[in-house]
C-alpha positions in Angstrom: -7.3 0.0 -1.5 -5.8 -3.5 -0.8 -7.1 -5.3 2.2 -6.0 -8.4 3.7 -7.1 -9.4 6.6 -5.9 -13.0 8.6 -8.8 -15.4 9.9 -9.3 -16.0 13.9 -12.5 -18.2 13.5 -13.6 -20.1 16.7 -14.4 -23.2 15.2 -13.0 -24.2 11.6 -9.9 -22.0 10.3 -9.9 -21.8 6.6 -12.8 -21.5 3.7 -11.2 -25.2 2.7 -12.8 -26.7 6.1 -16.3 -24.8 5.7 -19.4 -25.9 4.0 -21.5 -23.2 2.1 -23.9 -23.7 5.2 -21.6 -22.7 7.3 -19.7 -20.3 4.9 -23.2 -18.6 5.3 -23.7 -19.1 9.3 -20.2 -17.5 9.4 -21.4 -14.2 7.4 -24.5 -14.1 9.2 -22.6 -13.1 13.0 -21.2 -9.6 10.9 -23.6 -9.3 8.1 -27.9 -8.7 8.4 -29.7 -9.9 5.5 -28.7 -10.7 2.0 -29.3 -14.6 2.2 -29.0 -14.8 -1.7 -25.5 -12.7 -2.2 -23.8 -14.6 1.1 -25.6 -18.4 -0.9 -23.4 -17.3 -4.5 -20.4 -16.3 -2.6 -20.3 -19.8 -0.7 -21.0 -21.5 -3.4 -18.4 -20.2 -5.5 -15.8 -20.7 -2.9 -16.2 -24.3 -2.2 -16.4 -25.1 -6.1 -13.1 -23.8 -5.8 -11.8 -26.8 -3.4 -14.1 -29.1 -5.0 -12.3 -28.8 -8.5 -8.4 -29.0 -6.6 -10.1 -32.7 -5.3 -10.6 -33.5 -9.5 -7.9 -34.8 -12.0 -5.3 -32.6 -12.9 -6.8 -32.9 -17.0 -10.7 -32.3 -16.1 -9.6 -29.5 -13.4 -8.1 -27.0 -15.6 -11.1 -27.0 -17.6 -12.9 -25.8 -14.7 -13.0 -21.9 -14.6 -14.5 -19.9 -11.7 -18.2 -18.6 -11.6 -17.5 -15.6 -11.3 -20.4 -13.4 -9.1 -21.8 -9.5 -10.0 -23.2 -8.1 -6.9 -25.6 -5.3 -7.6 -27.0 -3.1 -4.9 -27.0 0.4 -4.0 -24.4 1.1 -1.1 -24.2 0.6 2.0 -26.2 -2.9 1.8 -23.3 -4.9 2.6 -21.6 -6.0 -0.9 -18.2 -4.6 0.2 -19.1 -6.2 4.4 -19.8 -9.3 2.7 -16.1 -9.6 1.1 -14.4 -8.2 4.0 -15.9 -11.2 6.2 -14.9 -13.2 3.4 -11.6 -12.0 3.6 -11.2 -13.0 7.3 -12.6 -16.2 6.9 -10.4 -17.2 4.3 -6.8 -18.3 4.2 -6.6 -17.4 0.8 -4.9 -14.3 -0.7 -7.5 -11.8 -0.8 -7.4 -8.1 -2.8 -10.2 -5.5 -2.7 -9.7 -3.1 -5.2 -11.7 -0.2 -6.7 -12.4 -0.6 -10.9 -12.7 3.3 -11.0 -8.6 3.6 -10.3 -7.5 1.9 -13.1 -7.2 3.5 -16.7 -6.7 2.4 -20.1 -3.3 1.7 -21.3 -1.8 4.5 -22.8 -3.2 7.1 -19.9 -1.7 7.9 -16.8 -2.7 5.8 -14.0 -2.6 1.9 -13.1 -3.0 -0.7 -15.3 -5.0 -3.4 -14.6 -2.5 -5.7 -14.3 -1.2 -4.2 -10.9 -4.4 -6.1 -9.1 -2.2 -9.6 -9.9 1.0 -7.7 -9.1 -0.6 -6.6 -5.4 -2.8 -9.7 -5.1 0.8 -11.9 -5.0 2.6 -9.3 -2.3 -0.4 -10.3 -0.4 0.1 -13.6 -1.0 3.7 -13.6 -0.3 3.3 -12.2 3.1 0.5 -14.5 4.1 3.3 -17.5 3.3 5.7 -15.7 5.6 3.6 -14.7 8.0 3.2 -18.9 8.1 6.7 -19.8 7.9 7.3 -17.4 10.8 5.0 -18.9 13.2 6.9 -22.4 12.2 10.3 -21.2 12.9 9.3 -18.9 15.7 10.8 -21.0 18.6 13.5 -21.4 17.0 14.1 -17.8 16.1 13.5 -16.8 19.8 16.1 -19.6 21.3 18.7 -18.3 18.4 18.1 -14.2 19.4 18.6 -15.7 23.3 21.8 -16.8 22.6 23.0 -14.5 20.8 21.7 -11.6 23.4 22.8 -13.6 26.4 26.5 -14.0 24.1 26.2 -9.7 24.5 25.5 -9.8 28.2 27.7 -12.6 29.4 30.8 -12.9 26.6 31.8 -17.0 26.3 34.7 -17.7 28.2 37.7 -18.6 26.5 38.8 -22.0 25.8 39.7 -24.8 28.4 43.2 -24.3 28.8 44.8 -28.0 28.9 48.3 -29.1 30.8 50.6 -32.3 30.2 52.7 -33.6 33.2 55.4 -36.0 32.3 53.2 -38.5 32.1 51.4 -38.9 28.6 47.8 -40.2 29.8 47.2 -37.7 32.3 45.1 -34.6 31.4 44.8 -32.2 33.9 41.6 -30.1 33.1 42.5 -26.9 35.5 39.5 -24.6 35.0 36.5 -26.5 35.5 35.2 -24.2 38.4 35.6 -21.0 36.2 33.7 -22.8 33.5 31.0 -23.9 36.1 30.8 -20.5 37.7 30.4 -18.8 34.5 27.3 -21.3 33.5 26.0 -20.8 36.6 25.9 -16.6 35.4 24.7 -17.5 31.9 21.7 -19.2 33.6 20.8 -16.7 36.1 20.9 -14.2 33.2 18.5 -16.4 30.8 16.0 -16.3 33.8 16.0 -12.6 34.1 16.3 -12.0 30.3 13.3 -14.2 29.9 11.4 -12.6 33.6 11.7 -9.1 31.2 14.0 -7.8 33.6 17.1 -6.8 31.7 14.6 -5.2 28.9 16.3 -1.5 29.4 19.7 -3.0 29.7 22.0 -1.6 26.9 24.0 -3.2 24.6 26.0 -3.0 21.4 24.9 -4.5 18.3 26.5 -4.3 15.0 23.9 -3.7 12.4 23.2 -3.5 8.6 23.3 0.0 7.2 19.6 0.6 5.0 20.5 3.5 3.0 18.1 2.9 -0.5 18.6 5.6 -2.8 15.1 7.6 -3.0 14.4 7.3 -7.4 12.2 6.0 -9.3 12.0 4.1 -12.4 9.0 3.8 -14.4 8.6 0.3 -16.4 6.0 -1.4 -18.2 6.0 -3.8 -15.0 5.5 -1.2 -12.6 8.5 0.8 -10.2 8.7 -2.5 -7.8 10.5 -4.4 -10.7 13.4 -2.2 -11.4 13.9 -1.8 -7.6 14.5 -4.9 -6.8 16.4 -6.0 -9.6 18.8 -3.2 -8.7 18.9 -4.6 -5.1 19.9 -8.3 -6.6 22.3 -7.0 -8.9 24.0 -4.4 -6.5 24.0 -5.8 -2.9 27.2 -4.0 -1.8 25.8 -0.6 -2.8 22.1 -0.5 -1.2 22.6 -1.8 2.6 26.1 -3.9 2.4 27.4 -1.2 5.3 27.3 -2.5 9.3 27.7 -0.2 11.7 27.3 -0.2 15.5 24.6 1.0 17.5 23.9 1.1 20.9 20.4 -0.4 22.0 18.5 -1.7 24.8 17.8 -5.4 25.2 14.6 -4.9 24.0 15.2 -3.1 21.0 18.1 -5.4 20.2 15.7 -8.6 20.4 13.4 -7.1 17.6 16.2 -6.3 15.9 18.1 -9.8 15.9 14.3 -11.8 15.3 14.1 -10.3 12.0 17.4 -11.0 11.0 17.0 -14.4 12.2 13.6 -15.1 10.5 15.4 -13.7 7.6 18.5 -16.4 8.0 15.4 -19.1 8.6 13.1 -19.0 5.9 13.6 -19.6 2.3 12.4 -16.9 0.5 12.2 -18.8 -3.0 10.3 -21.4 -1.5 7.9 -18.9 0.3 7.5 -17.3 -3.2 6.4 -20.1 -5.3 4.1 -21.3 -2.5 2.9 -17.7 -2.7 2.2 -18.1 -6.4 1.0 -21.6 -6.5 -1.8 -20.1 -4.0 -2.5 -16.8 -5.7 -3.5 -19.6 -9.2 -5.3 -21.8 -7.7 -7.2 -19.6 -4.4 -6.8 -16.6 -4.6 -10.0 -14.1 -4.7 -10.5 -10.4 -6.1 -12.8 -8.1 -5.4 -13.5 -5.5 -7.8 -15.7 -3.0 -6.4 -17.3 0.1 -8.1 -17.2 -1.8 -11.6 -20.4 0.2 -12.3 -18.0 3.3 -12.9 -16.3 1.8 -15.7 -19.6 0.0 -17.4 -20.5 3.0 -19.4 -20.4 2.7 -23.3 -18.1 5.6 -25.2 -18.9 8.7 -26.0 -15.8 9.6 -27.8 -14.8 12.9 -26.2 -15.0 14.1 -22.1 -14.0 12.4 -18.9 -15.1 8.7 -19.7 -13.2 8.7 -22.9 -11.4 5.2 -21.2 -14.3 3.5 -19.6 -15.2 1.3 -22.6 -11.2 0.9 -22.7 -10.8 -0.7 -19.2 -12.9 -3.4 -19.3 -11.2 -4.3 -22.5 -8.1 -4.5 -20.2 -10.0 -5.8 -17.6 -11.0 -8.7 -19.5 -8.2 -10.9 -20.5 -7.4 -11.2 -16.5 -10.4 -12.1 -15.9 -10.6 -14.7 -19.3 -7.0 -15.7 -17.9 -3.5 -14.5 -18.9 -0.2 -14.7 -17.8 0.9 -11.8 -15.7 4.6 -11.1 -14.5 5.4 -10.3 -11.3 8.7 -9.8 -9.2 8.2 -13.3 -7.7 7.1 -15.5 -11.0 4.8 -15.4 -14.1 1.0 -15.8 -12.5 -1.7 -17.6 -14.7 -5.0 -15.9 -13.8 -7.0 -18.9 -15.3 -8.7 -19.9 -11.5 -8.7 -16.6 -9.8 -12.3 -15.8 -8.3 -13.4 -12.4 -9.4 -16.2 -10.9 -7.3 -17.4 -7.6 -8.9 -20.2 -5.2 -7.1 -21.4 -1.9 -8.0 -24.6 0.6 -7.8 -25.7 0.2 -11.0 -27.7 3.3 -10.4 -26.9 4.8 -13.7 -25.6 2.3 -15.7 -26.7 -1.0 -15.7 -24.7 -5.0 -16.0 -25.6 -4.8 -19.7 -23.8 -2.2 -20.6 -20.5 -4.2 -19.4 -19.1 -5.1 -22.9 -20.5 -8.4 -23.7 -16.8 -10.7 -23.9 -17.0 -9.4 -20.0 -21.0 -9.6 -18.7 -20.0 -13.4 -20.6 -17.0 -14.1 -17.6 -19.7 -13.1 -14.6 -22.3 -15.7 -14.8 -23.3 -15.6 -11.6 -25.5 -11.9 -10.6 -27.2 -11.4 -7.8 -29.2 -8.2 -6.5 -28.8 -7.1 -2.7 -32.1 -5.7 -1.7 -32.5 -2.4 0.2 -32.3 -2.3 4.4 -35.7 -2.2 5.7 -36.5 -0.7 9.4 -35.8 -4.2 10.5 -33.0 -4.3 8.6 -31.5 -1.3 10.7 -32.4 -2.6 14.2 -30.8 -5.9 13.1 -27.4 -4.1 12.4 -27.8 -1.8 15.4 -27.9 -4.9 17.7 -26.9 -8.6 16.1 -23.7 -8.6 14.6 -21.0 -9.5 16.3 -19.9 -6.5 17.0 -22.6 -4.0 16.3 -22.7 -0.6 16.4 -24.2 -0.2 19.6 -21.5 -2.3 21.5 -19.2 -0.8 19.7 -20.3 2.8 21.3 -21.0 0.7 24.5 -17.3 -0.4 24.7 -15.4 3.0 23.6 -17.5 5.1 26.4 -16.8 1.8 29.0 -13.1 2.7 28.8 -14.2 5.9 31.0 -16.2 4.8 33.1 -19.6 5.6 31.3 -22.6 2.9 30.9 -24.8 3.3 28.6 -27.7 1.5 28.1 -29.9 2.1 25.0 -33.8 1.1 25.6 -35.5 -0.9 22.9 -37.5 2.0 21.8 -34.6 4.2 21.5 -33.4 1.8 18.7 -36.9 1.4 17.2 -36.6 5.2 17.1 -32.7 5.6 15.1 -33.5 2.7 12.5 -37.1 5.0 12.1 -34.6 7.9 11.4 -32.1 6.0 9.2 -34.7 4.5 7.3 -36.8 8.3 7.0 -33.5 10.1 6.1 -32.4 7.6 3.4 -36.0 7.9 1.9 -36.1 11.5 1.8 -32.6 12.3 0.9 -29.8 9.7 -0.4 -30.1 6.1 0.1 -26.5 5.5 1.8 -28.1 2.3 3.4 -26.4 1.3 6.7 -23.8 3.9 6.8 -26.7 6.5 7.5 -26.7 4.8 11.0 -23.2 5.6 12.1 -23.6 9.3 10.9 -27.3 9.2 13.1 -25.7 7.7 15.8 -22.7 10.1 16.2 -25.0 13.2 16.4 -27.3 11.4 18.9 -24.1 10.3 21.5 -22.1 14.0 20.4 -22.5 15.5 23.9 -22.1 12.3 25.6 -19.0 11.1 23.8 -17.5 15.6 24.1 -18.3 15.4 27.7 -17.5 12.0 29.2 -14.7 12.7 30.8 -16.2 15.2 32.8 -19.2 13.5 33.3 -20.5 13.0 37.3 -23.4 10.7 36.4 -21.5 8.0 34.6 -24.9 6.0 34.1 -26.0 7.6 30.5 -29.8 6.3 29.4 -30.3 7.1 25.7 -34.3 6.3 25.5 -36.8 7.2 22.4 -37.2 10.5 24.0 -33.4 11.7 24.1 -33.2 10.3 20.5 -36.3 12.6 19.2 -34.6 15.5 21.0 -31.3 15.1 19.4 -32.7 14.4 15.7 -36.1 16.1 15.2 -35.4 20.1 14.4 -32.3 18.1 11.8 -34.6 15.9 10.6 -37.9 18.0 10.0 -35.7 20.8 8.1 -34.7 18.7 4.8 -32.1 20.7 3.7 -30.1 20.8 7.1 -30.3 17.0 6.9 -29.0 16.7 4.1 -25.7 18.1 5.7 -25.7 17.0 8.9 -27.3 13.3 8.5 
């Protein structure tokens, strides 16, 4: 699963501005707990700006510390590198370990993460570039809609009299008049007003022919050195359709933000970025840390961190945009570990993560904490979906004494699935509120200890029921 997700901090935008302090402070509003995972993370991340401040020569000595987190789930390792991921302006790829196979066997190769981590990176460039040129994208689609609307007039039309210095301009009102239109059109194009107006608007014809091509590079290389060698035949077509302003404004914005950025430049931006910021996560790597067997399902375990390794060691990787060195990448690897362990990694590999740090298990504390501090924690989350009609609830203090008692019990006595235990709990406990809502007459809802007992104690006591239901 790839996951990219753009920064809206309040205060500083970008990892590059933060300390690790406040790298940390950052995590804290979204994550409870796990001081010494969020410390490693910051750390690594701002010894990545620290080494682009050294000399060129003493900087490309200076690999990554790359970080193991171990913990069962649902302790925050993957909500850690989410935040992360929002925080950052850097290209940013979650991917699962388990996916990839050993070359020779159906499935991806590792080498895909570099391949996905530079779309990502590409589209973060362009997403940039497109907030530079945006005004200039917006006057350009203006004109050309308000050309649709309100066709230019035709040239001044000039007359000589017998005498060679006078110029008689003869439609200067016309031209005025038709101004005049042009402007009172802007206004109401701009007001929203001529939105369902329609027009006619010659456009490109996108007809890709559905194959596939399997290469050593992956599909995406063949495709779009087809495209670059064959324009005319995949989407060289126009046709006309008939739109409504609205529509037609989309339309034209792309093609203008097309026209306006430089797509070679965005690229090796894109590239420069992905070598010298950009951050993997590799979750689930405890799926692939078994040793051989030699025969049944794991047969390539052993063989994907061999594969695994020289990205991580550095390597040179081809994409559709550019070669990418892999020398400076971060790599942030979690797993269970419940039945393997870090030391049965192969050593070249456990040698590439020096940094490991253990996530401890969610206490009762823990749960409340979750329930109510982060920014936007599951109880205002349930708070806010149930506002939209009509319905306040209000959850006592002892009511969420009495769900982290039932997270924490239920985890004990049945799987530990940490913090996710408390949406399932919580989505039994709110089940007829949230079914009848709509229909509800009292819209003030007051979930207390009590009401929580009643809706979890038969599931609870019965162990075997639980471990369905919860």
């Amino acid at each position: 699963m790839v996951v990219y997700l753009k920064g809206d901090l309040e205060e500083p935008s970008g990892l590059d501005s933060l300390t690790p302090r406040q790298i940390v402070a950052e995590l804290d509003k979204h994550v409870v707990g796990q001081a010494a995972a969020k410390r490693a993370v910051a750390v690594a991340v701002r010894n990545r700006v620290r080494r682009q401040k050294l000399p060129p020569d003493m900087a490309q000595d200076v690999m990554p510390k790359n970080i193991i987190m171990i913990g069962s789930t649902g302790v925050g390792k993957t909500e850690i590198a989410r935040r992360l991921a929002r925080l950052s302006s850097s290209p940013f790829l979650k991917v699962e370990a388990s996916k990839f196979t050993e070359v020779g066997y159906v499935g991806r190769d590792v080498e895909s993460m570099i391949r996905d981590l530079a779309e990502i990176a590409v589209d973060l460039v362009r997403e940039e570039k497109i907030a530079e040129i945006e005004d200039k994208a917006a006057q350009n689609v203006e004109e050309r809609i308000l050309d649709m609307l309100l066709p230019p007039s035709k040239p001044a039309s000039v007359s000589f009299d017998s005498s060679i210095d006078q110029i008689e301009d003869t439609p200067t009102a016309a031209q005025e008049t038709y101004n005049r239109t042009r402007e009172k059109l802007r206004q109401q194009l701009r007001e929203g007003r001529l939105e369902s107006r329609i027009v006619e608007l010659e456009v490109r014809e996108r007809n890709f022919p559905s194959f596939e091509i399997i290469t050593n590079q992956g599909v995406e290389e063949m495709d779009v050195n087809l495209k670059d060698m064959m324009p005319g035949l995949f989407g060289g077509k126009t046709k006309v359709r008939k739109m409504t302003v609205g529509e037609a404004m989309d339309y034209l914005m792309s093609e203008e933000e097309q026209k306006l950025i430089d797509m070679e430049a965005v690229a090796r931006v894109a590239l420069e970025r992905v070598e010298s910021s950009g951050i993997i996560f590799l979750d689930e790597i405890d799926k692939v840390a078994g040793r051989e067997g030699g025969h049944g399902p794991d047969v390539s375990r052993e063989g994907v961190q061999r594969d695994i390794l020289p990205i991580v060691e550095g390597t040179t990787v081809n994409t559709k945009y550019g070669m990418v060195r892999t020398d400076h990448i971060l790599f942030i690897a979690a797993g269970a570990f419940h039945v393997s362990k870090p030391s049965d990694l192969i050593p070249e590999l456990q040698g590439r993560f020096p940094i490991r740090v253990e996530l401890q298990p969610l206490t009762i504390e823990d749960f409340k904490r979750i329930l109510t501090e982060p920014k936007n924690a599951l109880i205002k989350q349930y708070k806010a979906l149930l506002e939209t009609e009509g319905i306040q609830l209000d959850v006592t203090d002892d009511a969420i004494d009495e769900l982290a008692n039932f997270a924490f019990k239920v985890n004990e006595t049945t799987e530990d699935i940490g913090a996710r235990r408390l949406h399932t709990i919580l989505e039994k406990v709110l089940d007829d509120i949230s079914f009848e809502g709509p229909d509800l007459t009292e819209k003030h809802q007051v979930i207390d200890a009590a009401y929580v007992q009643r809706m979890l104690t038969d599931i609870v006591k019965n162990e075997d029921l639980s471990r369905y239901i919860l």
